[in-house]
C-alpha positions as CSV (number, residue, x, y, z in Angstrom):
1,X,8.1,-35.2,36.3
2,X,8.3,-31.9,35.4
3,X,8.1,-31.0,31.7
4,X,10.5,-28.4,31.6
5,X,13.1,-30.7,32.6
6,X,12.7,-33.5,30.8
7,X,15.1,-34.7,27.5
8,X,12.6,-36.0,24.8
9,X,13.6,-36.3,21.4
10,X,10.8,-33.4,20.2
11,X,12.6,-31.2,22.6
12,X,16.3,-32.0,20.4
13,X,14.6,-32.3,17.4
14,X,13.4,-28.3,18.5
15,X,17.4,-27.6,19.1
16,X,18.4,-29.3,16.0
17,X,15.9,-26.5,14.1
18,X,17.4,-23.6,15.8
19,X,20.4,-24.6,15.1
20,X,19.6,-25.4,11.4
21,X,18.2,-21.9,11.0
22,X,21.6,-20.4,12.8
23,X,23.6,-22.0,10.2
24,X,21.5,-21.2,7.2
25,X,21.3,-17.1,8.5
26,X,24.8,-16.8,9.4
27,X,26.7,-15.0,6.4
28,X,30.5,-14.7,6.1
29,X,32.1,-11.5,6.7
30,X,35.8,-12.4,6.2
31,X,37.4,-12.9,2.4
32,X,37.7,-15.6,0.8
33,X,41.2,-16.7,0.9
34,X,42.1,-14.5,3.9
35,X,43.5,-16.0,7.2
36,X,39.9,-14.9,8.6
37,X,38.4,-17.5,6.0
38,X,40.6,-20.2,7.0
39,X,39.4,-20.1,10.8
40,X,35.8,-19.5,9.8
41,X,36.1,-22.4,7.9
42,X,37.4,-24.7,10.9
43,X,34.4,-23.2,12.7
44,X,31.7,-23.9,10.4
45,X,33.5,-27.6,9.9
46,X,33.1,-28.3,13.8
47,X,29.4,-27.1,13.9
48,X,29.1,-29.3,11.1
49,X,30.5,-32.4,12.3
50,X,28.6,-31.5,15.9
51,X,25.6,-31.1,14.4
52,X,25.7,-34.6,12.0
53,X,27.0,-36.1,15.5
54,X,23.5,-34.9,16.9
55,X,21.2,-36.7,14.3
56,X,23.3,-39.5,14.8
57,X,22.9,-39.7,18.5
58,X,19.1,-38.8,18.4
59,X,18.7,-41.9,15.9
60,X,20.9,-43.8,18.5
61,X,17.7,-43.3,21.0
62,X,20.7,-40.9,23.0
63,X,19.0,-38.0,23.6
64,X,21.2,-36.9,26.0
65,X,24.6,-37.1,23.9
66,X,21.9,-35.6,21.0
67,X,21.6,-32.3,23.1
68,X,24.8,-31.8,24.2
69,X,26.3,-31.9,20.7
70,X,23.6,-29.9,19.7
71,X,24.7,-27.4,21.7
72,X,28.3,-27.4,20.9
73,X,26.8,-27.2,17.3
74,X,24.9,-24.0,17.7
75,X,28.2,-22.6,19.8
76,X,30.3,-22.7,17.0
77,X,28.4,-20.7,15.0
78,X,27.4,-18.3,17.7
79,X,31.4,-18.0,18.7
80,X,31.9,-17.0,14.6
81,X,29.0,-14.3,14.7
82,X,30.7,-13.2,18.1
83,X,34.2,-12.7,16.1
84,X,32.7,-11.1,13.5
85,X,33.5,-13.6,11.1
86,X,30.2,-14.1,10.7
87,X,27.1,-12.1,10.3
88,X,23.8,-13.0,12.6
89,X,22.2,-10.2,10.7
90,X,20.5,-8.3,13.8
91,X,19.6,-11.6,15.4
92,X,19.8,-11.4,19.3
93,X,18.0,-14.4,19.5
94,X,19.9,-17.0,17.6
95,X,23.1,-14.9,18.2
96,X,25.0,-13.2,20.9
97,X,25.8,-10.5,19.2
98,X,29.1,-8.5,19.2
Protein backbone atom coordinates (compact mmCIF):
# COMPACT_ATOMS: atom_id res chain seq x y z
CA UNK A 1 0.00 0.00 0.00
CA UNK A 2 1.27 3.04 -0.91
CA UNK A 3 2.12 5.55 1.88
CA UNK A 4 1.04 8.56 0.20
CA UNK A 5 -2.37 7.30 -0.02
CA UNK A 6 -3.09 6.01 3.03
CA UNK A 7 -5.50 7.80 5.97
CA UNK A 8 -3.73 7.25 9.32
CA UNK A 9 -4.50 9.17 12.25
CA UNK A 10 -0.68 10.96 12.32
CA UNK A 11 -1.47 12.07 8.83
CA UNK A 12 -4.99 14.06 10.43
CA UNK A 13 -3.44 14.79 13.44
CA UNK A 14 -0.73 16.72 10.66
CA UNK A 15 -4.02 18.45 9.13
CA UNK A 16 -5.51 19.27 12.44
CA UNK A 17 -1.94 21.37 13.05
CA UNK A 18 -2.18 23.25 9.90
CA UNK A 19 -5.22 24.08 10.47
CA UNK A 20 -4.59 25.06 14.13
CA UNK A 21 -1.87 27.37 13.02
CA UNK A 22 -4.31 28.89 10.07
CA UNK A 23 -6.70 29.84 12.73
CA UNK A 24 -4.29 31.17 15.31
CA UNK A 25 -2.45 33.49 12.14
CA UNK A 26 -5.48 34.57 10.61
CA UNK A 27 -6.22 38.31 11.87
CA UNK A 28 -9.50 40.15 11.28
CA UNK A 29 -9.65 42.92 8.92
CA UNK A 30 -13.29 43.94 9.11
CA UNK A 31 -14.69 46.25 12.29
CA UNK A 32 -16.07 45.16 14.95
CA UNK A 33 -19.66 45.66 14.79
CA UNK A 34 -19.76 46.04 10.95
CA UNK A 35 -21.83 43.76 8.72
CA UNK A 36 -18.19 42.45 7.57
CA UNK A 37 -17.80 41.28 11.34
CA UNK A 38 -21.05 39.56 11.47
CA UNK A 39 -20.13 37.17 8.42
CA UNK A 40 -16.62 36.76 9.57
CA UNK A 41 -18.00 35.66 12.58
CA UNK A 42 -20.32 32.93 10.99
CA UNK A 43 -17.06 31.84 9.28
CA UNK A 44 -14.86 31.45 12.02
CA UNK A 45 -18.03 29.67 14.06
CA UNK A 46 -18.20 26.98 11.15
CA UNK A 47 -14.34 26.29 11.09
CA UNK A 48 -14.81 26.06 14.63
CA UNK A 49 -17.53 23.59 14.89
CA UNK A 50 -15.63 21.64 11.80
CA UNK A 51 -12.67 21.53 13.42
CA UNK A 52 -14.14 20.20 17.12
CA UNK A 53 -16.10 17.78 14.67
CA UNK A 54 -12.53 16.60 13.55
CA UNK A 55 -11.12 15.71 17.05
CA UNK A 56 -14.26 14.10 17.68
CA UNK A 57 -14.13 11.85 14.70
CA UNK A 58 -10.31 11.09 14.99
CA UNK A 59 -11.17 9.88 18.79
CA UNK A 60 -14.14 8.00 17.15
CA UNK A 61 -11.19 5.83 15.34
CA UNK A 62 -13.03 7.69 11.91
CA UNK A 63 -10.27 8.94 10.22
CA UNK A 64 -11.92 9.39 7.24
CA UNK A 65 -14.97 11.64 8.50
CA UNK A 66 -11.70 13.23 10.68
CA UNK A 67 -10.08 14.44 7.38
CA UNK A 68 -12.87 15.53 5.61
CA UNK A 69 -14.04 17.86 8.28
CA UNK A 70 -10.68 18.92 8.67
CA UNK A 71 -10.71 20.11 5.53
CA UNK A 72 -13.87 21.99 5.51
CA UNK A 73 -12.21 23.46 8.74
CA UNK A 74 -9.19 24.90 7.11
CA UNK A 75 -11.72 26.13 4.04
CA UNK A 76 -13.47 28.33 6.09
CA UNK A 77 -10.81 30.14 7.14
CA UNK A 78 -9.01 30.15 3.86
CA UNK A 79 -12.55 31.40 2.14
CA UNK A 80 -12.33 34.56 4.96
CA UNK A 81 -8.52 35.38 4.04
CA UNK A 82 -9.79 35.09 0.33
CA UNK A 83 -12.58 37.86 1.16
CA UNK A 84 -10.44 39.91 2.81
CA UNK A 85 -12.10 39.57 6.02
CA UNK A 86 -9.30 38.08 7.17
CA UNK A 87 -5.59 38.64 7.04
CA UNK A 88 -3.18 35.41 6.13
CA UNK A 89 -0.40 37.87 6.70
CA UNK A 90 1.75 37.01 3.36
CA UNK A 91 1.10 33.35 3.85
CA UNK A 92 0.68 31.49 0.45
CA UNK A 93 1.06 28.36 2.09
CA UNK A 94 -1.64 28.20 4.67
CA UNK A 95 -3.70 30.73 2.46
CA UNK A 96 -4.85 31.36 -1.00
CA UNK A 97 -4.31 34.56 -1.05
CA UNK A 98 -6.37 37.39 -2.69
Amino acid sequence: MDPGKTLTEERVQHYLSITRKAREKATPLVQEGSPEFEMLNTLLSMADDYSSDAQYFLKQGDFIRAFGAINYAHAWIDAGVKLRLLDGHGDDVLFTLP
